[in-house]
ZABABA-818292 format. One line per field, with one value per residue: x, y, z of N, C-alpha, C, CB in turn; residue number from 1; residue in three letters. Coordinates in nm, 3 decimals, decimal comma, padded with zeros to 5 digits, always signed. Glycine has a CB too. Layout:
N
n.x X; ...
n.y Y; ...
n.z Z; ...
ca.x X; ...
ca.y Y; ...
ca.z Z; ...
c.x X; ...
c.y Y; ...
c.z Z; ...
cb.x X; ...
cb.y Y; ...
cb.z Z; ...
k NUM; ...
r Ala; ...
This chain:
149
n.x -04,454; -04,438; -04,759; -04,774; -04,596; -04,794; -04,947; -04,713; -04,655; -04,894; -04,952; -04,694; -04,793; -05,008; -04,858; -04,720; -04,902; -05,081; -04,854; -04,745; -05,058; -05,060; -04,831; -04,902; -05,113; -05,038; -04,853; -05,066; -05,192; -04,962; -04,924; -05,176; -05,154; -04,940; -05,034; -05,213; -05,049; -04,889; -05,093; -05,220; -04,964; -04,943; -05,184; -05,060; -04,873; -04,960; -05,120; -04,923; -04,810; -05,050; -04,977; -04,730; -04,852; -04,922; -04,772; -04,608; -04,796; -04,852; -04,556; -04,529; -04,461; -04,564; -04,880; -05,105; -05,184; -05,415; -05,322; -05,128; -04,931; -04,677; -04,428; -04,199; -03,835; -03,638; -03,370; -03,389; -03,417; -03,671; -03,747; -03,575; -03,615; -03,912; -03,845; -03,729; -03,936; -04,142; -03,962; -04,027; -04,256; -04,302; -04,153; -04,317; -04,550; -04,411; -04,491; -04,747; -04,727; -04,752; -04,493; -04,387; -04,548; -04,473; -04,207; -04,056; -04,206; -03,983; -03,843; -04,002; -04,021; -03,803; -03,782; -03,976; -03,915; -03,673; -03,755; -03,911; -03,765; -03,604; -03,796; -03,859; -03,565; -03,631; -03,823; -03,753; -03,483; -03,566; -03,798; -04,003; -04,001; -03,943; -03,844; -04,093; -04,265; -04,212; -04,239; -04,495; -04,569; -04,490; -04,632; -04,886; -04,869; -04,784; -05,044; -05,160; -05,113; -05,157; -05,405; -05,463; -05,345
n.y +10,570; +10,815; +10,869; +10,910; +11,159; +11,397; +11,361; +11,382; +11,620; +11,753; +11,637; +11,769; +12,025; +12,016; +11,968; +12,196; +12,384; +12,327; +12,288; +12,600; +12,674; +12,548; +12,652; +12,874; +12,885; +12,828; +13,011; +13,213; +13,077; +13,081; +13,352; +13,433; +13,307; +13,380; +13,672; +13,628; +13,540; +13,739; +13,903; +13,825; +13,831; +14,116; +14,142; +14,025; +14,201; +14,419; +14,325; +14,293; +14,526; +14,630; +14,535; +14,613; +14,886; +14,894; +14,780; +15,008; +15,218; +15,093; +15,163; +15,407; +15,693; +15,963; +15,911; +15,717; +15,401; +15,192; +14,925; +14,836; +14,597; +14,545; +14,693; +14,910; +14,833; +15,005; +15,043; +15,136; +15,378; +15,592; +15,728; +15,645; +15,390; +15,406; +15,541; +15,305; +15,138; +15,258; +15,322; +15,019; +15,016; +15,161; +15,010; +14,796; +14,954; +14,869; +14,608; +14,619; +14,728; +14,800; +14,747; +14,539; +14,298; +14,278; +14,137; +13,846; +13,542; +13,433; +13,601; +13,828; +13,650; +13,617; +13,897; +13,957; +13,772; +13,861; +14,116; +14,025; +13,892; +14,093; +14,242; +14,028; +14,069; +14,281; +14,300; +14,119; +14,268; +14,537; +14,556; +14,455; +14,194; +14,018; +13,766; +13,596; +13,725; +13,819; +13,524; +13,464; +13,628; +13,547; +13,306; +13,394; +13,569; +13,346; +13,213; +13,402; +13,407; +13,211; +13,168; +13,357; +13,190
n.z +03,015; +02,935; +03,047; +03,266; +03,357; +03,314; +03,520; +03,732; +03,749; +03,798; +04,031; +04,219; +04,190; +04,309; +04,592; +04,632; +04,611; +04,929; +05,112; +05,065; +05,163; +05,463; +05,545; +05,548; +05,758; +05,958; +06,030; +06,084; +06,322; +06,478; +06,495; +06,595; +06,877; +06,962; +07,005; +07,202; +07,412; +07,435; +07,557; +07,806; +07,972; +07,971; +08,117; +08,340; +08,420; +08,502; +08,731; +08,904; +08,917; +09,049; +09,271; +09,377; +09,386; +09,581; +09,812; +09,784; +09,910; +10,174; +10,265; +10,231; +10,387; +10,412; +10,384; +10,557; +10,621; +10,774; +10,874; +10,769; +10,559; +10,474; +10,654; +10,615; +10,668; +10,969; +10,888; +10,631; +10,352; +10,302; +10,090; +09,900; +09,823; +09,798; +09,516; +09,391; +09,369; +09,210; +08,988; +08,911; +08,864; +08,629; +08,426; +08,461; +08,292; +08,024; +07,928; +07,876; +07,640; +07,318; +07,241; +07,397; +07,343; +07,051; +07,130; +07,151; +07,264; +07,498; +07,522; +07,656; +07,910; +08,045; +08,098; +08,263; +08,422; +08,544; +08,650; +08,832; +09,031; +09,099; +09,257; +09,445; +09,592; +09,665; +09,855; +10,054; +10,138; +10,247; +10,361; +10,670; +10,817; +10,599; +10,458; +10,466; +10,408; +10,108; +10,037; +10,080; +09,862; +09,657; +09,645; +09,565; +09,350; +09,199; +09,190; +09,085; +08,813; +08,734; +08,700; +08,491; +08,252
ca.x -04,383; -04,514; -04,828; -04,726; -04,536; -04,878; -04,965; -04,621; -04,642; -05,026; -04,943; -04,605; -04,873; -05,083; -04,827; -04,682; -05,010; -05,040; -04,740; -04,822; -05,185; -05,014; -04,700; -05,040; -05,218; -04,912; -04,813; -05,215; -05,213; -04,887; -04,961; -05,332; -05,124; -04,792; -05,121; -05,298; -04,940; -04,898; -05,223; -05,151; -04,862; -05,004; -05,261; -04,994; -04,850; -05,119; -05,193; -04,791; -04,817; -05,104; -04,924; -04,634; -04,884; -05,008; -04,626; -04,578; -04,880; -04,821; -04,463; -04,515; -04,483; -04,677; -05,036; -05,132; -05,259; -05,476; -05,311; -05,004; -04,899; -04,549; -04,349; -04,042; -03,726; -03,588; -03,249; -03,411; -03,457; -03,776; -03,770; -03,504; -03,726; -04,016; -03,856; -03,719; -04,045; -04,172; -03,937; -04,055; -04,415; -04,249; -04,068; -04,410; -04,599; -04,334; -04,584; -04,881; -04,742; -04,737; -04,315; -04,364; -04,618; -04,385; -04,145; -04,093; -04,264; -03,927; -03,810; -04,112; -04,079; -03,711; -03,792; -04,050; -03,841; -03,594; -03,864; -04,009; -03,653; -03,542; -03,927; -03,846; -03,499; -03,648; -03,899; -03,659; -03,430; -03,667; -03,920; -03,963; -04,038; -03,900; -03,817; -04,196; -04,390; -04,143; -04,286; -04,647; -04,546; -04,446; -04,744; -04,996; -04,794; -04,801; -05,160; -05,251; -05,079; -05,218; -05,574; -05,436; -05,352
ca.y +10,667; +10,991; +10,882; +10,957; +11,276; +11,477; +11,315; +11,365; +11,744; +11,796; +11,587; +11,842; +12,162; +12,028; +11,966; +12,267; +12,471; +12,276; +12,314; +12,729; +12,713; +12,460; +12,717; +13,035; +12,912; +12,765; +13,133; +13,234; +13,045; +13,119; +13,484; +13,463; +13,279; +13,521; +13,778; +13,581; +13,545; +13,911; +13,995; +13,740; +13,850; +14,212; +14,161; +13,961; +14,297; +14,490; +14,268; +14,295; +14,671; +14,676; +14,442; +14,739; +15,005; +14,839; +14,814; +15,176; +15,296; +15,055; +15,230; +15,594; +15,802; +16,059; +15,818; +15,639; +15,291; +15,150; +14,769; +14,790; +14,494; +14,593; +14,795; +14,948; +14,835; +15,124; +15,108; +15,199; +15,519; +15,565; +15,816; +15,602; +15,233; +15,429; +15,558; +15,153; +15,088; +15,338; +15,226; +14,856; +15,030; +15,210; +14,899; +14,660; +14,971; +14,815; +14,501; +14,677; +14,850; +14,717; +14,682; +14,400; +14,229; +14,219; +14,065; +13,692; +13,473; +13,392; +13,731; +13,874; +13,625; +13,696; +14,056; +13,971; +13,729; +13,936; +14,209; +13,984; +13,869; +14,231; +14,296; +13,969; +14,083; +14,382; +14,265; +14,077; +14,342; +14,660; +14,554; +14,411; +14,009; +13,989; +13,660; +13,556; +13,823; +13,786; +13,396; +13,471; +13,720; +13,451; +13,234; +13,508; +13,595; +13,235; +13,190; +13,526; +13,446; +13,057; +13,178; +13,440; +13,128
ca.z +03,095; +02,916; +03,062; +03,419; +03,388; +03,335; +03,690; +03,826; +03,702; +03,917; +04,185; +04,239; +04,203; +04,442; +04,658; +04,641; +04,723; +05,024; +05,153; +05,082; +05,261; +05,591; +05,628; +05,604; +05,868; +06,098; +06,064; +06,117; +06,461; +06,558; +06,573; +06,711; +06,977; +07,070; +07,033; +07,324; +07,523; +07,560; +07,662; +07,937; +07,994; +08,011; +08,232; +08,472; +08,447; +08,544; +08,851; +08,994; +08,942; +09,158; +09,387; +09,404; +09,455; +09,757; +09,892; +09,817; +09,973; +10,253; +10,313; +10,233; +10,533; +10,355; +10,350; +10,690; +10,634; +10,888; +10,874; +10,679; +10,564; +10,467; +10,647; +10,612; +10,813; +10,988; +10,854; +10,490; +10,307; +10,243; +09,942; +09,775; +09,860; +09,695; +09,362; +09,313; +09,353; +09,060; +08,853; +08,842; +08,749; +08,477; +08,368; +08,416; +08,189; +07,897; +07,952; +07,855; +07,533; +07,172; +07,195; +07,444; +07,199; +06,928; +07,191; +07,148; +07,463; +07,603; +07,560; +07,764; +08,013; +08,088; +08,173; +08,368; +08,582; +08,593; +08,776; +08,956; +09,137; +09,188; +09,362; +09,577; +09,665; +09,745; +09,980; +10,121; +10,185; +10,268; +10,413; +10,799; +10,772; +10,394; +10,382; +10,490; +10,288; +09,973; +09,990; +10,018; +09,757; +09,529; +09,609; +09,559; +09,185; +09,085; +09,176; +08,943; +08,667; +08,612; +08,633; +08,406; +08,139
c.x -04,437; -04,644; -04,871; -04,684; -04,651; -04,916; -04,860; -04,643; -04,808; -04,973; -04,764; -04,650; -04,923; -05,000; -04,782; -04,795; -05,036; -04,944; -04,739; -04,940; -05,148; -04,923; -04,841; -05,042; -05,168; -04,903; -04,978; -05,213; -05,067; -04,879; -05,080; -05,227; -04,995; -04,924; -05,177; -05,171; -04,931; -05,015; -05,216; -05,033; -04,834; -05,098; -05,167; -04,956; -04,885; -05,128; -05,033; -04,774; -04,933; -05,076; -04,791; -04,681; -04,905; -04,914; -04,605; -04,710; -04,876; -04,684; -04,448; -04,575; -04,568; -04,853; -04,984; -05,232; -05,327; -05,396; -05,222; -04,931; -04,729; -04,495; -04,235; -03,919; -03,698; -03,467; -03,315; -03,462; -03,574; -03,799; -03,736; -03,577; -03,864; -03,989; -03,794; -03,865; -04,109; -04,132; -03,955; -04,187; -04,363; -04,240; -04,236; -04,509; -04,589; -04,451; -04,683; -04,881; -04,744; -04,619; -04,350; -04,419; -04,533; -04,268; -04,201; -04,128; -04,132; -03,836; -03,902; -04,061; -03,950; -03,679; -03,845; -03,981; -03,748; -03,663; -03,904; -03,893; -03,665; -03,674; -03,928; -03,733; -03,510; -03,745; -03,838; -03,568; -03,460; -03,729; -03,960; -04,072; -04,043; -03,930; -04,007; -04,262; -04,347; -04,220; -04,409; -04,644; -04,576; -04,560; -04,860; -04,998; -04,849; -04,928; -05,279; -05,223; -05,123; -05,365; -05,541; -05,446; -05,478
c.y +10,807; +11,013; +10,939; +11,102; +11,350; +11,523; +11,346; +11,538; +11,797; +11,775; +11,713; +11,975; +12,133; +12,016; +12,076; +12,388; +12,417; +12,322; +12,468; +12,727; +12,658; +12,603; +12,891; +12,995; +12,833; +12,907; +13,207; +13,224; +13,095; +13,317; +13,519; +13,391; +13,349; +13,622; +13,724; +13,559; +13,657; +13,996; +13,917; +13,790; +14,066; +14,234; +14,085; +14,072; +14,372; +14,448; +14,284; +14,481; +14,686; +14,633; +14,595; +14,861; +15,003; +14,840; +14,941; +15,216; +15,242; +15,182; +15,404; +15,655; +15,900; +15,964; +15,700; +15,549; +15,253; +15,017; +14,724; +14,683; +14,435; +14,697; +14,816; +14,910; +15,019; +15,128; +15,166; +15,314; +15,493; +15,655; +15,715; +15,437; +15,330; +15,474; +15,441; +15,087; +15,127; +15,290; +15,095; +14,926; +15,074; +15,068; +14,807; +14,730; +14,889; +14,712; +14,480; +14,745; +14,751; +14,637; +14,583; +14,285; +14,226; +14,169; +13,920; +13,652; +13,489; +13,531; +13,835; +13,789; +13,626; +13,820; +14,025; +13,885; +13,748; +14,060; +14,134; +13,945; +14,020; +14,273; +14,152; +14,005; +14,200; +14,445; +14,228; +14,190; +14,470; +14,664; +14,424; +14,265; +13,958; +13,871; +13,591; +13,618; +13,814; +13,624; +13,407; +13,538; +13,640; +13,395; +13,265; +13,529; +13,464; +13,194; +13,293; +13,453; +13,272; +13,072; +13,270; +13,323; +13,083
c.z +03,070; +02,995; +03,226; +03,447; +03,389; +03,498; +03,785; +03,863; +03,822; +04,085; +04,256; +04,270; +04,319; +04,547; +04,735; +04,676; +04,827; +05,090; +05,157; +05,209; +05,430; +05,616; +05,633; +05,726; +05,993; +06,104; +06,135; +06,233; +06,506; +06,625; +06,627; +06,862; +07,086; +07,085; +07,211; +07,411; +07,563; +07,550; +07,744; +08,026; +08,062; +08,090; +08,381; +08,572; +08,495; +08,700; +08,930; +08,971; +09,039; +09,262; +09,468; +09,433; +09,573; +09,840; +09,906; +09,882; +10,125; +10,392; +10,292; +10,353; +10,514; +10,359; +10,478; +10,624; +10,724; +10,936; +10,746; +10,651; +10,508; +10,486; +10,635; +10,700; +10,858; +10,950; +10,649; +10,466; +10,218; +10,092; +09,833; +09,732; +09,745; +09,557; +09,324; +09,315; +09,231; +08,966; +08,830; +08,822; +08,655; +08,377; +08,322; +08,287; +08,041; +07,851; +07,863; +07,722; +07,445; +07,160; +07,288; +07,350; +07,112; +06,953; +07,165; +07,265; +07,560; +07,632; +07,738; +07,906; +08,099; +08,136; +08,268; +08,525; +08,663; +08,687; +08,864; +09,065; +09,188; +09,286; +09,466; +09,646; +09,698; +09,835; +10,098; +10,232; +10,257; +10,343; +10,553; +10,764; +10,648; +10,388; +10,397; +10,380; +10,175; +09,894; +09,975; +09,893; +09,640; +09,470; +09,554; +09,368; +09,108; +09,105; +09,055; +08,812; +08,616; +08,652; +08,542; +08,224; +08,063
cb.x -04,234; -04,570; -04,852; -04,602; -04,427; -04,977; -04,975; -04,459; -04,644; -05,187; -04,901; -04,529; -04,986; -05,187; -04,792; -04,609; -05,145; -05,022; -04,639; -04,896; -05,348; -04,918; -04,467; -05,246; -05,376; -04,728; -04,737; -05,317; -05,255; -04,771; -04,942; -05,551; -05,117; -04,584; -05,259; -05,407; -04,812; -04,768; -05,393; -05,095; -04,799; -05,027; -05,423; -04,853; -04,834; -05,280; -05,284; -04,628; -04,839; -05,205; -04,819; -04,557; -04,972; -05,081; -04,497; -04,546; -05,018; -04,787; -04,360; -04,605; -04,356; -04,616; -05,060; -05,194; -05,209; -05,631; -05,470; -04,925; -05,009; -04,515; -04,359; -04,038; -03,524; -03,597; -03,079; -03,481; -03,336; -03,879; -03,658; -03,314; -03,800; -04,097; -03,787; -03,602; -04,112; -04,124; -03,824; -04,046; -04,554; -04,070; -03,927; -04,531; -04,568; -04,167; -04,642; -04,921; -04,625; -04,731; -04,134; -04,429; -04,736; -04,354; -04,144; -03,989; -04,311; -03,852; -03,854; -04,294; -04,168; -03,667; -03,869; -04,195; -03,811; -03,519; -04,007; -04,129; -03,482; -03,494; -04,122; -03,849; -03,408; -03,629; -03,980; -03,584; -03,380; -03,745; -04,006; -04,000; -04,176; -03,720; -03,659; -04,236; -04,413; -03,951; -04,261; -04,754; -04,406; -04,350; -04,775; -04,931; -04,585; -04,702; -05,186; -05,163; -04,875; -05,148; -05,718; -05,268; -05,286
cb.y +10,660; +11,031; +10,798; +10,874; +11,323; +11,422; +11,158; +11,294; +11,750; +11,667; +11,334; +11,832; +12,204; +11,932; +11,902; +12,256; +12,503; +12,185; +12,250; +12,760; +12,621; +12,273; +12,732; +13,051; +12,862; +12,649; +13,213; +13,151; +12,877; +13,060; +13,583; +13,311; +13,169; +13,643; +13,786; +13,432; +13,506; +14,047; +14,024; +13,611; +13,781; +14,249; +14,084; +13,875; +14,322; +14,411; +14,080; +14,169; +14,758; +14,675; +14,241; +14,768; +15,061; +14,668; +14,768; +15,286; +15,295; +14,927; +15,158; +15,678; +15,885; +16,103; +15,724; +15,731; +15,215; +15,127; +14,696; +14,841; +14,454; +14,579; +14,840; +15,072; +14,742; +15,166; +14,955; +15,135; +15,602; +15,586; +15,964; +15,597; +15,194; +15,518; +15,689; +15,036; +15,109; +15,462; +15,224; +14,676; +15,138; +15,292; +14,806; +14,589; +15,073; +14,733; +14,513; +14,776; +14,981; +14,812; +14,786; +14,387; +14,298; +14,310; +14,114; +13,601; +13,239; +13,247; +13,802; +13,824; +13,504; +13,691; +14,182; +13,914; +13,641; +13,974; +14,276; +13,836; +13,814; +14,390; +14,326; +13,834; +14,045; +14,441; +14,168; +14,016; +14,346; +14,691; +14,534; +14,539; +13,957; +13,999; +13,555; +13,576; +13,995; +13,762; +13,287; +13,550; +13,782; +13,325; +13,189; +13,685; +13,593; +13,107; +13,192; +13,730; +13,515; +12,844; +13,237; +13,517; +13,038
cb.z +03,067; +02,741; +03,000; +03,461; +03,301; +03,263; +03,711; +03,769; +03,487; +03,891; +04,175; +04,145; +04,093; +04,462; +04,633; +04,553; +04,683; +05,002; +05,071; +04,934; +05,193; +05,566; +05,487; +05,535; +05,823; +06,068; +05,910; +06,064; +06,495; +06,484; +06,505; +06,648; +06,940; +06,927; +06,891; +07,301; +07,493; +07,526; +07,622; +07,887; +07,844; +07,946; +08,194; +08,436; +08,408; +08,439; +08,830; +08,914; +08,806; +09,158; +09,290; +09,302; +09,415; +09,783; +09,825; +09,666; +09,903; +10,168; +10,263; +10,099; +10,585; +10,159; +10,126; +10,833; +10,621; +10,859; +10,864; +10,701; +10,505; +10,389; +10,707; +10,624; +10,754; +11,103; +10,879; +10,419; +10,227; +10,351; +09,920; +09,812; +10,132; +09,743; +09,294; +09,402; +09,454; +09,037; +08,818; +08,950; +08,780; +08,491; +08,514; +08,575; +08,188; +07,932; +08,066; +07,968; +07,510; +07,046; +07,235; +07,581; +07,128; +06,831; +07,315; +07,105; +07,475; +07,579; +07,397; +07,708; +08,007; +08,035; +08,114; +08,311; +08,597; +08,482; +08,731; +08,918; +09,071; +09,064; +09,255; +09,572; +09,642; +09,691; +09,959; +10,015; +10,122; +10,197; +10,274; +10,954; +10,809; +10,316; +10,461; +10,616; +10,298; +10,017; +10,066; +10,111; +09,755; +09,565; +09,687; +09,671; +09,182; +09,088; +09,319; +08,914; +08,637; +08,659; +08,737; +08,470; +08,160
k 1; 2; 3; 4; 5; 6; 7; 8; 9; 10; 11; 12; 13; 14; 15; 16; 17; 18; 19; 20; 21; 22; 23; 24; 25; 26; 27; 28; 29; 30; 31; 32; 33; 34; 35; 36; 37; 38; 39; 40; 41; 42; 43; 44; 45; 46; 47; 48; 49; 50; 51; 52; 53; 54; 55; 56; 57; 58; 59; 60; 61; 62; 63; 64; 65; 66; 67; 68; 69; 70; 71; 72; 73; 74; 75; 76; 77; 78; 79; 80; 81; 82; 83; 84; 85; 86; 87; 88; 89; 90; 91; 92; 93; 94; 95; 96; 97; 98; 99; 100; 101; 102; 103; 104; 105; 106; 107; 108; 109; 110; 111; 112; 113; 114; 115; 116; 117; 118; 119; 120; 121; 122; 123; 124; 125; 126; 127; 128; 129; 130; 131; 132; 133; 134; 135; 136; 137; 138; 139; 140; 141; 142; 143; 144; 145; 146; 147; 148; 149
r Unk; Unk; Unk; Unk; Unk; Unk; Unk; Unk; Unk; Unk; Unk; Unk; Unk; Unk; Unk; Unk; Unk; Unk; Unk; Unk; Unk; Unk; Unk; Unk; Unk; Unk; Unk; Unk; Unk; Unk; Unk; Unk; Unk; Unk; Unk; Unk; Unk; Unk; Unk; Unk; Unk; Unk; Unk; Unk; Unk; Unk; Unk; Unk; Unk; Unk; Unk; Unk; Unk; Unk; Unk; Unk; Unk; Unk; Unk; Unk; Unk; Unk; Unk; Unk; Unk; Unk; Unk; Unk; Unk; Unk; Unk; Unk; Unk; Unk; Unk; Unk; Unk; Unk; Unk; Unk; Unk; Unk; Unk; Unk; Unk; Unk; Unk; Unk; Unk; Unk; Unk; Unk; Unk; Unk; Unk; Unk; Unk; Unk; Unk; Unk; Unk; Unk; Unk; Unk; Unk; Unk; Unk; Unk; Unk; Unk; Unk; Unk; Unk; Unk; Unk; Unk; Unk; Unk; Unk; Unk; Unk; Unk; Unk; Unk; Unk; Unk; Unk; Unk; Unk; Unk; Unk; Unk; Unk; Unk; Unk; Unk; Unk; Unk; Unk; Unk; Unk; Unk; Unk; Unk; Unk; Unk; Unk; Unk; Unk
């Protein structure tokens, strides 16, 4: 029996570094991989802010499009339609900064689907053939963001 405990006493070390170097480099990949979610997740951003400049430049009475591809209903105010528009670029900047990155995935992706509703119900609502252009909208979004993965 004594002759075992030496063995019991290694085999417990080694286990126990192990068990150290596995929980390193689970932690190792798990943050090379939230790193690689929000830069994904930041460039999605990126690409639906330029999707919103293209609406606002579309609808600003101030800047003549040639072939506007969203316009304005006429019962909407256009000042107040263009600063909800601003503020979802403000909001998608968040995206792009460090504090989203140190957001967990499902955190991030709860903001974002929370922006991305309020910019369909406010295609929808705003803008003349919503419910059509809101859907290409969609299709357009979910085609960026899985070449994005």
């Amino acid at each position: 029996m004594e002759a075992f405990l030496p063995a019991i006493v290694v085999a417990a070390i080694v286990a126990m570094v192990m068990v150290k170097q596995i929980k390193f480099l689970t932690q190792k990949l798990d943050a090379k991989g939230e790193f690689q979610t929000g830069e994904t997740y930041a460039s999605f951003a990126s690409e639906i802010q330029e999707i919103i400049r293209q609406i606002k430049s579309d609808i600003d009475p101030n800047r003549s499009s040639r072939s506007p591809k969203y316009i304005l209903n006429d019962n909407a105010d256009a000042d107040a339609v263009l600063e909800d528009l601003s503020d979802m670029v403000r909001t998608l900047v968040f995206f792009e900064t460090m504090n989203a990155k140190r957001k967990s995935p499902k955190e991030v992706e709860s903001d974002l689907f929370k922006l991305l509703s309020e910019l369909d119900a406010f295609v929808v609502k705003n803008i003349k053939n919503g419910e059509l252009l809101a859907d290409e909208l969609r299709e357009e979004l979910g085609r960026i963001f899985a070449s994005l993965k």
